[in-house]
N, C-alpha and C positions, 0 to 999 in steps of 0.2 A: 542398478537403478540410477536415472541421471538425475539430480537435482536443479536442470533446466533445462529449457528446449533448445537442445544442437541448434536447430533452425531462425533460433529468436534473434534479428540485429542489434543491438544494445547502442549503437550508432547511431539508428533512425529508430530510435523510441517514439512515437507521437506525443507520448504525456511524459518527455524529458525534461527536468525544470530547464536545460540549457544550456546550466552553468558545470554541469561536471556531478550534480548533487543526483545522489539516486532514493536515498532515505532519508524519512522523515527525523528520526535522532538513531544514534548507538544502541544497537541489539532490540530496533525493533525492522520487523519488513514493509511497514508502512512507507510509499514511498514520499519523496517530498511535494509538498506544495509548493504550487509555481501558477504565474500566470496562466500559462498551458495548461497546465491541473491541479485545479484549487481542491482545496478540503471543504468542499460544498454538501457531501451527499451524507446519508445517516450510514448508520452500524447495518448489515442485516441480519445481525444475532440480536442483540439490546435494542435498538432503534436511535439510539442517543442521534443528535441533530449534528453537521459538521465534522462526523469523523473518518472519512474515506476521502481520495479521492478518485478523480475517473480510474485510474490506472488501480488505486488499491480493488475498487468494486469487477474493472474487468479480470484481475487476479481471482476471483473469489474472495479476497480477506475479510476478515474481520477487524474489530477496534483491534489495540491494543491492550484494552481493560477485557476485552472480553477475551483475547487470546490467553494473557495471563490467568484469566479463570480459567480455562481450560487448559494450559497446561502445566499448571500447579497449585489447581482444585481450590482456588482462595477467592 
């Protein structure tokens, strides 16, 4: 089972912040915010306001409050 798409460019990301940054801090998958892609859009687990953005919402994710409930039940 692959943990990403063979097929995915990481080169030509569209919501690259630019600068070499792919995540938003240390051990989470959120990615970063950037011009490109801001953390404009809500949670769609919680609804919390500002916590994705484009590139976390086309991923599916969630916050990271809400990943950490989920996967260590707190």
């Amino acid at each position: 089972m692959a943990f990403y798409d063979d097929d995915y460019d990481f080169d030509d990301d569209p919501f690259d912040a630019g600068d070499g940054t792919r995540f938003a801090r240390s051990g989470s998958a959120l990615r970063a915010a950037s011009k490109r892609n801001p953390r404009n859009l809500p949670c769609g687990t919680c609804g919390r306001p500002n916590m994705l953005t484009p590139a976390d919402k086309h991923r599916g994710y969630q916050c990271d409050i809400c990943a950490r409930q989920a996967e260590q039940g707190w």
